[in-house]
N, C-alpha and C positions, 0 to 999 in steps of 0.2 A: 714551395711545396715539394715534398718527397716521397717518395715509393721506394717502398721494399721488393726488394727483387729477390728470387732463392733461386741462386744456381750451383748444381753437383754439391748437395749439402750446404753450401755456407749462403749468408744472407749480404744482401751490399746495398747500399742506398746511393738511387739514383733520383739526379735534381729532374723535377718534370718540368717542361718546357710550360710557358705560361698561358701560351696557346692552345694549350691542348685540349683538346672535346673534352675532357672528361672534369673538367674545371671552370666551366662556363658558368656564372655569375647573372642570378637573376635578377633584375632592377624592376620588375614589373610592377603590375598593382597588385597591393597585400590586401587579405581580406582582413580586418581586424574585427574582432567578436565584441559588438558593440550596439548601445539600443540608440537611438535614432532622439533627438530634443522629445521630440512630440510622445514616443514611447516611453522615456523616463518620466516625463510627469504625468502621462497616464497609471505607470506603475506605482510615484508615489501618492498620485489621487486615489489608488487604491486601496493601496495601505492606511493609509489617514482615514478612509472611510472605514476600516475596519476598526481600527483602534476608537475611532469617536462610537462606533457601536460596542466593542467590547473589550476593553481594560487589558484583555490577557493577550494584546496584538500589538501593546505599548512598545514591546522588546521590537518585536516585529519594524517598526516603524523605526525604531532609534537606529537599529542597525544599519538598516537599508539607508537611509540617508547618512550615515556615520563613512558607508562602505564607497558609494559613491561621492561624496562631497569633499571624504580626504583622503581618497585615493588607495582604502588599505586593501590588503589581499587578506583574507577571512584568517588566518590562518595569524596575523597579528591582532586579530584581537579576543584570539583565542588564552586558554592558562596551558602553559607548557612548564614541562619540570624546573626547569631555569628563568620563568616569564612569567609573572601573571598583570595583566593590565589593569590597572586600579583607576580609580576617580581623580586620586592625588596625582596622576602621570599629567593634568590638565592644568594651566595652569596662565594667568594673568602674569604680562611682562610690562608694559607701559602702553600709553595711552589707548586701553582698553582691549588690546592685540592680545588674542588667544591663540598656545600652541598648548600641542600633543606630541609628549613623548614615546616614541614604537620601537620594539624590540622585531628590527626583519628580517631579512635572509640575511645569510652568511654573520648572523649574532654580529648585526650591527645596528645600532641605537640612534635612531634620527628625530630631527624635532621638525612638524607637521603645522604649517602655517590653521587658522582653525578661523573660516568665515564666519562675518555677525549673522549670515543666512542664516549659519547652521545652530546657531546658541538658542534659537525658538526649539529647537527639535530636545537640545543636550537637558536644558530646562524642562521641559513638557516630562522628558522621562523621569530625570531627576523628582518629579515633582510625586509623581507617579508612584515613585518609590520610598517617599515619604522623608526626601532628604532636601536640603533646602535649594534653592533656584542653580547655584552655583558650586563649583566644586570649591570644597576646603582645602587648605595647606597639609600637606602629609593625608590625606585620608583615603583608609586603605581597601576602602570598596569594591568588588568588581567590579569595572564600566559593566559587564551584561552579565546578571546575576542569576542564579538559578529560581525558580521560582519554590522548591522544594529545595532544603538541604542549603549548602552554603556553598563558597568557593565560586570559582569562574565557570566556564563552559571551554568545553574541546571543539576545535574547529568544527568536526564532523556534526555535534549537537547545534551549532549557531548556523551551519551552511542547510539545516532543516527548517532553522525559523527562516530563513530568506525563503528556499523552495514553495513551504506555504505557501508564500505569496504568492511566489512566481505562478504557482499551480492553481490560486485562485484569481488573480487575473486572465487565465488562460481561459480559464471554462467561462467566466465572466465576458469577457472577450469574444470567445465561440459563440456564446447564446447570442449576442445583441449584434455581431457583423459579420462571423462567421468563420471558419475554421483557417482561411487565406488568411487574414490579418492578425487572428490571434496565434498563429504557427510562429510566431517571434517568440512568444514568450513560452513555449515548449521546448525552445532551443536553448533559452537561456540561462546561465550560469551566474555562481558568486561575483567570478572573477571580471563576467562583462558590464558589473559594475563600475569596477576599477576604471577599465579601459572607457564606459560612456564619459562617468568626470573627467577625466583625465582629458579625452577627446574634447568634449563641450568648452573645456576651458581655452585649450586651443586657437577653439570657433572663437571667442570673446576676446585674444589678443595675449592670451598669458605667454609672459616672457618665455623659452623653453629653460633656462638658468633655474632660476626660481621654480617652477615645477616639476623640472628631473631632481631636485632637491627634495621637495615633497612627497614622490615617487619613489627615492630612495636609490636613484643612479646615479652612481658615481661618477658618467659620464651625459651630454647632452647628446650626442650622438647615435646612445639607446633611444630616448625618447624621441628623438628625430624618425628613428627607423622604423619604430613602432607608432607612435603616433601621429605624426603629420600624414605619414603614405596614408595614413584613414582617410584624409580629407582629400581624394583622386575624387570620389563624384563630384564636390565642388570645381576640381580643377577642370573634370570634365566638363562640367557647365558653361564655364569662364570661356575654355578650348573652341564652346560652340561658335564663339561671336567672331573668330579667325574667318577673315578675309581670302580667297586666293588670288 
């Protein structure tokens, strides 16, 4: 570490000592912005109930599960000047193994492992939209289509069909247990999406290799520092049964 020193005009760089207060290194517990098991299936029992009442929530539903289950950040599966995310990005490799092609930070291009969970959801929309159960070779559809007009969606327009939800879970929520329990979902954002799959898989044993891949870290040691430190309540739990 170094510091800039300015003396009588001129500037000199001096080594800091490693010790020093002003470099202390926090290892503590992180909060990480994330819905809880029990609160993501409540969110998507929400949205499915809406869509099974009205058609125009189909988006709504695909996204949401799109966002959480492969981990994207809103913003990849948005159309940007250089990007637009198509149907034909999806795509059957061998023994029935679905992945997804994403264009992500730093304009780099990754392939997205894609659960049988999730091919009920990609279907349902698909179907919705009057294209057949499975994506085609080369076909050049928006995965999340405008309902008017053609083309993809900008980030800011798709992180409105999630808020919906969010904002009608909430009041949903309020009415039937009250403003304590439903104040999660007032809090919550796009990206706490990301971070619940990401987390939940975790909980279930996923390799961290295989998922910072997924994720799109070049390193395990991101995901290490952002996702495992989530799971402190658990360790806290475990920590109880300590003997003195």
């Amino acid at each position: 570490m170094f510091l800039r020193v300015r003396l009588k005009g001129y500037y000199f760089i001096q080594l800091a000592k490693k010790d020093c207060r002003h470099f202390i290194k926090d290892a503590q517990v992180k909060d990480v912005k994330r819905l809880s098991e029990e609160q993501w299936l409540l969110l998507l029992e929400t949205v499915t109930a809406m869509a099974d009442e009205n058609p125009r929530f189909e988006r709504n539903l695909f996204l949401i599960a799109t966002l959480e289950s492969l981990f994207l950040r809103i913003s990849e599966f948005s159309e940007r000047p250089d990007w637009i995310p198509v149907m034909g990005h999806s795509w059957e490799y061998s023994n029935k193994n679905w992945w997804l092609k994403v264009y992500g930070k730093g304009r780099k291009l990754r392939d997205i492992t894609v659960p049988p969970s999730f091919m009920s959801y990609l279907k349902r929309y698909r179907l919705y939209r009057g294209m057949s159960s499975l994506p085609l070779t080369r076909e050049n559809n928006p995965i999340v289509g405008k309902l008017r007009g053609s083309g993809g969606m900008t980030a800011r327009q798709l992180s409105r069909l999630v808020q919906e939800v969010f904002n009608y879970t909430y009041e949903t929520m309020k009415k039937q247990q009250g403003e304590e329990i439903a104040r999660k979902f007032k809090e919550v954002s796009t990206h706490w999406l990301r971070h619940t799959g990401a987390s939940l898989e975790i909980e279930r044993g996923r390799a961290l290799k295989d998922l910072s891949e997924d994720l799109g870290y070049s390193s395990m040691a991101t995901t290490d520092t952002v996702y495992v430190q989530s799971e402190d309540r658990k360790r806290a739990e475990i920590g109880k049964n300590r003997e003195v």
